[in-house]
N, C-alpha and C positions, 0 to 999 in steps of 0.2 A: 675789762674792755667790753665793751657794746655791740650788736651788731655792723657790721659794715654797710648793710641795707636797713633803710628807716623801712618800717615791715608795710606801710602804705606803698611806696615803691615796685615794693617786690609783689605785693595785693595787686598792682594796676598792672605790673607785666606777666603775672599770671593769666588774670583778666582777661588783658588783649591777646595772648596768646590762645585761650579759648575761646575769645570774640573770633578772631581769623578761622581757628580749626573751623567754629561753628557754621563760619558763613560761608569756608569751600565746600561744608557740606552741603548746605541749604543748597549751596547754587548747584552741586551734581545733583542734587537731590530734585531738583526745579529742572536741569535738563534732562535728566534721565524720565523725568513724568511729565516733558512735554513730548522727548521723543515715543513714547509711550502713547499719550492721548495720541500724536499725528499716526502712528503705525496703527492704533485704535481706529480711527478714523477714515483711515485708506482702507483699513478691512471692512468697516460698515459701507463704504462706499461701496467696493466689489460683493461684497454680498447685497446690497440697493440694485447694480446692476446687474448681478445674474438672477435676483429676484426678477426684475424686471424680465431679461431673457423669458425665464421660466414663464413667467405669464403670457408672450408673447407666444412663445411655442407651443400653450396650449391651447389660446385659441386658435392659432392657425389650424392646429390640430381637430379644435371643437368644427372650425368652418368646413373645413377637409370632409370633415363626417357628415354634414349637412349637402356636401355636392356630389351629385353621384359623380360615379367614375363609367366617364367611356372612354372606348378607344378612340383615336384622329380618324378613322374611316369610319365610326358609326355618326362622330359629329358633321362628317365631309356629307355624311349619306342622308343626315337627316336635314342639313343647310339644304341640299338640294331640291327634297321631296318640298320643304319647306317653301322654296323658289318657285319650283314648279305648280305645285299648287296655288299661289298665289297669281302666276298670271294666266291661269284659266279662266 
């Protein structure tokens, strides 16, 4: 007595049986490395933006250094003299 499966049969449901496993992996494998790139992504973006931050803080910083610093009654004192002298 013979097989009970012509061994081509049993060949293609092998096959397909590895065709499937192969393509639920592909595709975890496809979502797991899109979710991947997008969390990739979101993180280059917040570091884009706290780059940015960062450069903005330091020139505010750089400008800062550049102006002097007075108090509201030396700028009140000197808008004045500045008034006053002017309509002499």
């Amino acid at each position: 007595m013979g097989c009970v499966y012509d061994h081509q049969t049993v060949a293609n449901g092998i096959r397909g049986r590895h065709v499937g496993d192969l393509m639920h992996s592909l595709v975890d494998k496809i979502v797991t490395t899109c979710k991947d790139l997008c969390r990739k992504h979101l993180q280059l973006d917040e570091l884009k933006v706290q780059a940015a931050n960062d450069r903005l803080e330091a020139a505010q910083c750089h400008r800062d250094s550049l102006i002097p610093h007075r108090s509201g009654v030396e700028e009140e004192t000197l808008g004045k003299y500045d008034i006053d002298y002017h309509h002499r």
